[in-house]
Phi, psi and omega in degrees: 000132168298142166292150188278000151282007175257304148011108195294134176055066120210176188224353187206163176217145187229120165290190201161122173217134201080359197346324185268014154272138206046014162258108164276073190199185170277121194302304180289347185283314159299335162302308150312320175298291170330294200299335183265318156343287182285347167274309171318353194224003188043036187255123165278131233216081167264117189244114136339082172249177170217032207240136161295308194296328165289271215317312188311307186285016173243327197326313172284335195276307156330310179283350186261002162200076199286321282199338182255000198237130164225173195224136189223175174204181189246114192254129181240128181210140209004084210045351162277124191246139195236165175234104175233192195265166162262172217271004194187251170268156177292305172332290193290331179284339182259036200248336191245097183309104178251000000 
């Protein structure tokens, strides 16, 4: 795997897991923070949930920078578990419960 500071245009990478555990604040308004936080720093901002209720609230700062976001999600199908993209939107990909 490459560093991720070796990655053409970025200098840092930030992990997250849970994202909506421990932040006691407003989710999109931190979430706007975060995301300008990582484009001013060429830092890449990977986070993890498993709350519908973040991803709906994070949803305008996404739709409102599409072009800065991907979304992957976790498929467990006869026991095999895969990591794919999503098919559209956080809206379409969390629409269908996996």
């Amino acid at each position: 795997m490459a560093n991720p500071a070796q990655l053409p245009g970025f200098s840092g990478l930030v992990l997250i897991d849970e994202v909506e555990n421990g932040f006691i604040t407003d989710t999109p308004e931190m979430w706007k923070e975060i995301s300008h936080f990582a484009l001013e720093h060429k830092t890449q901002i990977f986070a993890t949930t498993h709350s519908r209720e973040f991803l709906e609230a994070i949803m305008p700062t996404v739709d409102n920078n599409a072009k800065d976001y991907s979304l992957l999600h976790l498929e467990k199908t006869n026991g095999e578990a895969r990591l794919l993209p999503s098919r559209a939107t956080i809206r379409g990909c969390y629409s269908k419960r996996v």
